[in-house]
N, C-alpha and C positions, 0 to 999 in steps of 0.2 A: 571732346565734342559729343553732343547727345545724338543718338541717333531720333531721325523726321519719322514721326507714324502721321500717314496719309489717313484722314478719315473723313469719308463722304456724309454727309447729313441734309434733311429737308426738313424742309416746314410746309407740313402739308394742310392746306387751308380751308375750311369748309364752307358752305353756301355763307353763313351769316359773319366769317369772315376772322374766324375763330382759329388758333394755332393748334396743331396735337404735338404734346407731349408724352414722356412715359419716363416712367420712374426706374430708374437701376436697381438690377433685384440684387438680394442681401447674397455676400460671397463674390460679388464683382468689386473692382474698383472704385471709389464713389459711389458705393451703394446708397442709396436713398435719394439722392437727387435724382433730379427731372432735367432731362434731357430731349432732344429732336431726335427722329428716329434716323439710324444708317447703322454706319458697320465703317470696320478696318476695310482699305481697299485691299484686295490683294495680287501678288507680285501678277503683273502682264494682265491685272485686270484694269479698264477703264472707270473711273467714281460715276459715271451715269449708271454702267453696266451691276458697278457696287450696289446702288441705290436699288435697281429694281429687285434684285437677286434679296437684298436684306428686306425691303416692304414686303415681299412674298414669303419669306422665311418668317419674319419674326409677325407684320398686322396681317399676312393674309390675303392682301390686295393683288391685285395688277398692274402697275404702271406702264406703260408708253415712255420710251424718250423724249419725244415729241412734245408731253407734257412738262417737262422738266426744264423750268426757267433757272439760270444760274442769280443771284442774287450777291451774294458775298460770299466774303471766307476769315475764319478766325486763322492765328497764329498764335498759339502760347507754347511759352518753357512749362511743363513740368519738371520736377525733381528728375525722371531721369531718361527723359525722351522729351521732343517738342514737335507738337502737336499743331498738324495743317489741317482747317477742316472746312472744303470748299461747301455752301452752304447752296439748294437749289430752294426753288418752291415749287409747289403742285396742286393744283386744284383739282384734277381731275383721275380718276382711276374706277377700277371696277374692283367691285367684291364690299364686302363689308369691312372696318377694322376692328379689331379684336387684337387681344392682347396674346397672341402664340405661344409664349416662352413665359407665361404666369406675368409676365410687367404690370403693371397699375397703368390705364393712361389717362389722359385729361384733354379735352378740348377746351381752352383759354384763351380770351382775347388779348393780342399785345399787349396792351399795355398791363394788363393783370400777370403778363410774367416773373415780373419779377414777386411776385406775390409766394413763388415757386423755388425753393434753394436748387440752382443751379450750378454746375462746373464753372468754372471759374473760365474757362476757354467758352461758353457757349453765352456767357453773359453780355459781348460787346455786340453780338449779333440782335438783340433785343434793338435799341434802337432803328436798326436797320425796317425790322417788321413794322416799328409804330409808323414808321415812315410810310411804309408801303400798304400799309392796310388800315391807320387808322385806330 
């Protein structure tokens, strides 16, 4: 049986309705794909509490809970762990974003994600956005 890595992710959306992604830097796991931004939860932390704690670490921002719509969540098997990743959305925060941690990032409109090589767990969630924003 694999062990469940819990990982929180957004899609944070900006006025003209555009997704931000960032690219997995070289030395990580699936370096080079573009991914949504979050982080592993961790033990006795909540995924809203995950989310904000990581948008301030890695883009710099502030988020609210308050702003934090829950939208879906992936479930996939990797090779050797299987991967839960409740997905929110956010339009609203303070600060600028910026890339903290050297990341590349990209503001892209849904339906141009897939334009993007992404994880193979973060790909079902793509329909979800065209849905919701068009």
């Amino acid at each position: 049986m694999k062990p469940i890595l819990l990982v929180a992710a957004v899609a944070l959306l900006d006025a003209d309705g555009r997704v931000l992604i960032a690219q997995r830097p070289e030395g990580k796991a699936l370096a080079g794909l573009w991914e949504f931004p979050g982080g592993k939860v961790e033990p006795g932390e909540r995924p809203e509490d995950t989310l904000i704690r990581e948008l301030q670490e890695e883009l710099g921002i502030e988020v609210k809970e308050a702003c934090l719509a829950p939208l879906t969540f992936a479930s996939y098997a990797y090779e050797n762990f299987h991967l839960l990743m409740p997905l929110w959305v956010c339009r609203r925060w303070s600060g600028t974003v910026g890339g903290r941690e050297g990341q590349a990032l990209k503001w892209v409109a849904p339906r141009r994600l897939r334009d993007f090589p992404m994880p193979p767990a973060d790909e079902p969630i793509i329909p979800h956005l065209i849905d919701l924003i068009g």
